[in-house]
Steps between C-alpha positions, in 0.01 A plus 500: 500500500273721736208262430737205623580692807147578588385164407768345723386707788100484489567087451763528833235698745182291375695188568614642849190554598424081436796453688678383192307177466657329157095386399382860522772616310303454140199737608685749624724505207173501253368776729819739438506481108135578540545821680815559236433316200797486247265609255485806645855523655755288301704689200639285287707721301625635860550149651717434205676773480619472887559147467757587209667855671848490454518603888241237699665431796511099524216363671354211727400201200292193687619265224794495252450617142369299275293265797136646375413769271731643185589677701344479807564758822504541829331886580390481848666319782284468784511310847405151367354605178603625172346709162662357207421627114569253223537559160377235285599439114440095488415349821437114554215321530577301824256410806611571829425615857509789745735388819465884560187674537398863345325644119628544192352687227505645136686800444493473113366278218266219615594140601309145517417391858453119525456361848525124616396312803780186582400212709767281633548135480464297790799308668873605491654794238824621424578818361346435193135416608195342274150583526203735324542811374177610388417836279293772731456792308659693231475872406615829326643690714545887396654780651419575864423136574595422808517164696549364817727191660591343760517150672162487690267822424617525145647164407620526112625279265524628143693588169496881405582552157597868399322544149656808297865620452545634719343488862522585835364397784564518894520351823480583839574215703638316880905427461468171709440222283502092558556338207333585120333230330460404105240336345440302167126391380368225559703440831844576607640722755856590513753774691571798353824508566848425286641151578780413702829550370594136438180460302549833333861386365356169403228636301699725359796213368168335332371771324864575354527119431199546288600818347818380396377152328692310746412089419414390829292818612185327450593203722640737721196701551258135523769351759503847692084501483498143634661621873372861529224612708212615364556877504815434309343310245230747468759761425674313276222354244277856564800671294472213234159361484413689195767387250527115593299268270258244684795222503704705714278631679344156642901393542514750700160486761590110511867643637297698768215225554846266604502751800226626521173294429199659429623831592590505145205535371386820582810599423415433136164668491699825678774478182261536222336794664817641579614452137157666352563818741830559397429460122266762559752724696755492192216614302388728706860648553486532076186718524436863559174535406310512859187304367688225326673489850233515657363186297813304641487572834142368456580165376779490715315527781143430468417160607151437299337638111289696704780628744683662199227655296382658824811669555546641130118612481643773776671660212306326195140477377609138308763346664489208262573750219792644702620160615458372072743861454705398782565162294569713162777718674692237679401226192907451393538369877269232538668299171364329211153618372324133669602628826342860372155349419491288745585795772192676330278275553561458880464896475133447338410232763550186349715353747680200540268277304469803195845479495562132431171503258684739294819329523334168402307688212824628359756243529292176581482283832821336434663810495373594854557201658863476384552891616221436840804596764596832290145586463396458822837692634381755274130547655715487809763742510424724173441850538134482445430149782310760753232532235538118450 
């Protein structure tokens, strides 16, 4: 806890002496865990051991338990900043912003840095907004990294994903904040925040309707999508995308296309990525080995062939080899053996069009025109579509 205490106090007279401007706040953080690295400085086995003393006084915590990290701690309070540890044993692949400004960095384990740049659509938005969210950078990112934001110097829009069980990492960071922001490829923009209570309740009476087999939950849920605003319906399909079959899913975008118009659309192309990264999540959550994580994170982030084998060849000579061992571990999950071979060959580079020659080989071309929507949800949303 010293090095908390001395980090708290070389970031408080550095930023006094910039009169405590919010966009100098990153530098000067990066400049303190320079002069005291936590490499150097931060115990784990001490940390820990404080953290669980049967006599810590209570403390100071920024958010409640449970809002980021597992856990996740408040160790430093500052004036208008904060030094927060998080402990990491599965954490989500989601794209957001920074409404604060500060660093984070790697305490322990390495994690997959992907970046994104987000241009708006003209004319009027609600909360949930459309436009481009385009694919930056993406790196491995090991111990020591560390990595600035704010909203002008330092803008940052990305998805950190902590690789091994388990990690740690740390922030030091401003307390005011305007508003966080979520993303979804290829181009929606959404509040981070929980709904209001009336949609909360309602939400919650349709998943139980669902749960429970109730007969009219399905019309329920289409009449409900029909008069919600966009957000709502976002939140609603995003949790069910994945398991609808293409009937019900085009019942449901014409329900929102009633309202909605062509605002509907890329609500669809947001879905089926949404529904690829959370397949790869519950695989990911299955996993321990940190290189066959590693391999999901990639193809749950990486937005090109290239993209992904880049990232792996950080840690692997062939990354096709690792991704075709990837694809022999997690094998039982992606179904019947056609969906196997067919993953393999996207993993060997024979994308969209090796894919349907195979299938067309194997089963003939009546076969793949009567199954076309399956298949081409398949090269869409399957584990292996990055490499697509």
């Amino acid at each position: 806890m010293d090095f908390f205490a001395k980090l708290a106090d070389d970031v408080e007279r550095r930023w006094l002496a910039f009169d405590r401007d919010d966009e100098a706040f990153p530098d000067i953080a990066a400049e303190a865990l320079d002069a005291l690295p936590p490499s150097s400085h931060f115990d784990r086995e001490a940390f820990l051991d404080a953290e669980l003393d049967p006599y810590r006084p209570g403390r100071r915590e920024r958010a409640p338990l449970g809002a980021f990290g597992q856990p996740g701690v408040t160790v430093c309070f500052g004036r208008d900043f904060v030094i927060e540890v998080y402990f990491w044993v599965d954490s989500v692949s989601g794209v957001h912003d920074h409404p604060f400004k500060g660093v984070f960095t790697i305490l322990e384990g390495f994690s997959v840095h992907a970046t994104y740049d987000w241009a708006e659509d003209d004319g009027p938005q609600g909360r949930l907004r459309t436009g481009a969210l385009t694919q930056t950078g993406l790196e491995l990112l090991e111990a020591g990294a560390v990595r600035r934001f704010s909203r002008r110097a330092h803008p940052l829009i990305h998805a950190l994903v902590h690789v091994p069980v388990p990690s740690m990492s740390m922030v030091v960071r401003t307390t005011r904040a305007d508003g966080y922001r979520r993303f979804v490829a290829p181009g929606l923009s959404a509040p981070w925040d929980p709904p209001d209570d009336v949609i909360a309740l309602q939400t919650s009476w349709l998943g139980a309707l669902e749960a429970s087999g109730d007969p009219r939950a399905s019309e329920r849920l289409d009449r409900f999508l029909a008069h919600a605003d966009l957000e709502t319906c976002w939140t609603l399909l995003s949790t069910r995308w994945g398991v609808m079959d293409a009937t019900a899913r085009a019942r449901r975008l014409d329900a929102v296309r009633a309202r909605h118009g062509a605002k509907a659309d890329p609500l669809a192309a947001a879905l089926g990525r949404h529904a690829r990264s959370a397949q790869l999540d519950a695989v990911r959550g299955q996993l321990r080995d940190p290189d066959d994580r590693l391999v999901a994170v990639a193809l749950s982030l990486g937005d090109s062939r290239d993209a992904i084998l880049e990232l792996l060849r950080a840690r692997h000579d062939d990354p096709v080899a690792r991704l075709h061992a990837f694809a022999d571990t997690v094998g039982p999950a992606m179904g019947d053996d056609v969906t196997a071979a067919s993953s393999r060959v996207l993993i060997d580079g024979g994308g969209r069009e090796g894919v349907l020659r195979q299938l067309a080989e194997s089963f003939g071309e009546e076969t793949l025109d009567a199954q076309r929507d399956q298949i081409e949800r398949f090269l869409d949303e399957s584990m292996f579509a990055a490499v697509c």
